[in-house]
C-alpha positions in Angstrom: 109.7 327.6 156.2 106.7 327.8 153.9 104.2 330.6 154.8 100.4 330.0 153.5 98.3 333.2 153.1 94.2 333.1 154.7 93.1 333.1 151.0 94.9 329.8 149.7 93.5 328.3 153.3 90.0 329.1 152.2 90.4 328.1 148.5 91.8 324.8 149.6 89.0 323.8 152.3 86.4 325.4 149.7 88.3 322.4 147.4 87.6 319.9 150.1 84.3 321.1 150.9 82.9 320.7 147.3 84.5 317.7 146.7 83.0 315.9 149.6 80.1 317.4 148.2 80.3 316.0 145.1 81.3 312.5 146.2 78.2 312.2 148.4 75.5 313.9 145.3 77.2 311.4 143.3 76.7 308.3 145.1 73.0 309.4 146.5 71.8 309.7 142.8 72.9 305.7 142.1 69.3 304.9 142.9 67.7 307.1 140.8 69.5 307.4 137.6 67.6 307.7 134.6 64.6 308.4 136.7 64.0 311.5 135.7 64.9 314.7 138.9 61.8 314.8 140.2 61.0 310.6 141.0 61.4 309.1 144.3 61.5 305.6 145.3 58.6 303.9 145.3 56.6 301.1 147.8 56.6 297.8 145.8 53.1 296.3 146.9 54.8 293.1 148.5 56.7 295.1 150.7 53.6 296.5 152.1 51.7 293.7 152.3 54.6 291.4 154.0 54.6 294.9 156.7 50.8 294.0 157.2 50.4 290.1 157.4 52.0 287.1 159.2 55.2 285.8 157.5 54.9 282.4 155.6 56.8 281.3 158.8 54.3 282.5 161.3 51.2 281.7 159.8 53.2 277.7 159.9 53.7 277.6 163.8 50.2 279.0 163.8 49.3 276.2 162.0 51.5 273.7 163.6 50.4 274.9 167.1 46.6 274.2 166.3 47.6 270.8 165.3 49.4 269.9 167.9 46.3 270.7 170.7 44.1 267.3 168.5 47.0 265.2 168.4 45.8 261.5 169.1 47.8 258.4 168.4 50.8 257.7 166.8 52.2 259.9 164.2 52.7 258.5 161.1 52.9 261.4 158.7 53.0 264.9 159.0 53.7 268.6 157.1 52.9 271.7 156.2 52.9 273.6 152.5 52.0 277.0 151.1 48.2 276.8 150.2 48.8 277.5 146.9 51.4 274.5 146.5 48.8 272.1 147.8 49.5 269.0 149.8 49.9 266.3 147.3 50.8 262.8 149.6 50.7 259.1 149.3 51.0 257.9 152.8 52.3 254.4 153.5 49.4 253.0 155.5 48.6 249.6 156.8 45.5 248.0 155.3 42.8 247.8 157.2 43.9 249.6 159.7 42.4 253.1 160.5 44.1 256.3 160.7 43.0 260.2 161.4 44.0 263.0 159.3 44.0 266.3 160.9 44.5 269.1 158.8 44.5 273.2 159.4 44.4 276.3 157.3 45.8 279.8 158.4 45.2 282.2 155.8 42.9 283.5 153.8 40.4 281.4 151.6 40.1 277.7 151.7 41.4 274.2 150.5 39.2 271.3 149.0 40.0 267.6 150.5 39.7 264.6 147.8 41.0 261.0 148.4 41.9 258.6 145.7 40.3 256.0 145.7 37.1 258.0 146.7 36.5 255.1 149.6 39.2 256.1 151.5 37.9 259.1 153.3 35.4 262.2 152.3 35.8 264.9 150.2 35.9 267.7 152.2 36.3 271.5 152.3 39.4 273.1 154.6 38.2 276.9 155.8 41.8 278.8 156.0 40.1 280.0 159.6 42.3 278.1 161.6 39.6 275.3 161.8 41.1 272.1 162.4 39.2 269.2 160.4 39.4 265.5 160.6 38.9 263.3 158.9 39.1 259.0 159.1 40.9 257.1 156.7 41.0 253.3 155.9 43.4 251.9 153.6 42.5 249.2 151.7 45.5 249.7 149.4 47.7 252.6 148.4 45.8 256.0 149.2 46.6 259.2 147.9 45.8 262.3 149.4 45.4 265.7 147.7 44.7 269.4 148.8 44.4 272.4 146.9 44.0 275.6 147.2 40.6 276.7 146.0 41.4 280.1 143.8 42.9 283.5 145.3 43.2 281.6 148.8 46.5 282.2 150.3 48.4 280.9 153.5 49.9 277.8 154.9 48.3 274.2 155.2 49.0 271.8 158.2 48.4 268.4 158.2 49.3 265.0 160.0 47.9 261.9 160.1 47.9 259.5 163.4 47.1 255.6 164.0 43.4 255.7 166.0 
């Protein structure tokens, strides 16, 4: 029958004690090594602006949604792109047939319109207000339509366009 004495208890939960101790020191201080004792961890600026604006996927059913109360027609094209990616689009279109593009902007900033060739619609500038703007096309051959983001203008672009 082995006996233990009150001191070897102690000494052996003191063992236990400090190496649990240790264990948890160890892996807390993972984060911070060669960081200097005194550093913390720091806010990256995205992370606090992603806290305090819509997410690239709500400021698109935002846009979506506003596109969806105009809708006219049939639709024959439609999308949506980060604002600073642009919409960049050559739509197969029927000559001489019109169609209406719609187009929204949630954000911040705005978007400028151009057509190529110039006759097929107007230039145009898209407010990232959530204003929906239209605009008629007519294709007389291939169109191409382009959006971009005018500079430091940030959110999501909407757009379809529908027969008249």
């Amino acid at each position: 029958m082995t006996h233990s004495s009150p001191r070897a208890k102690r000494l052996a939960a003191g063992t236990i004690l400090l190496s649990v101790l240790m264990i948890t020191g160890c892996s807390g201080s993972a984060d911070n090594e060669g960081k200097g004792a005194d550093s913390s961890p720091s806010t990256t600026p995205s992370s606090t602006r992603t806290a305090a604006e819509p997410s690239e996927k709500q400021l698109t059913k935002q846009a979506q949604a506003a596109l969806a109360a105009v809708q006219g027609g049939t639709l024959v094209e439609a999308g949506a792109e980060r604002v600073g990616d642009g919409i960049h689009t050559e739509p197969e279109l029927t000559s001489g047939k019109a169609y209406k593009l719609s187009l929204v902007c949630v954000g911040t900033g705005s978007a400028q319109l151009t057509f190529s060739p110039t006759s097929a619609g107007k230039k145009a500038t898209v407010p990232c207000d959530r204003s929906v703007v239209q605009q008629r096309i007519t294709a007389d051959k291939a169109v191409r339509i382009d959006v971009d983001g005018a500079k430091g203008s940030n959110g999501v672009i909407a757009w379809q366009i529908d027969t008249v």
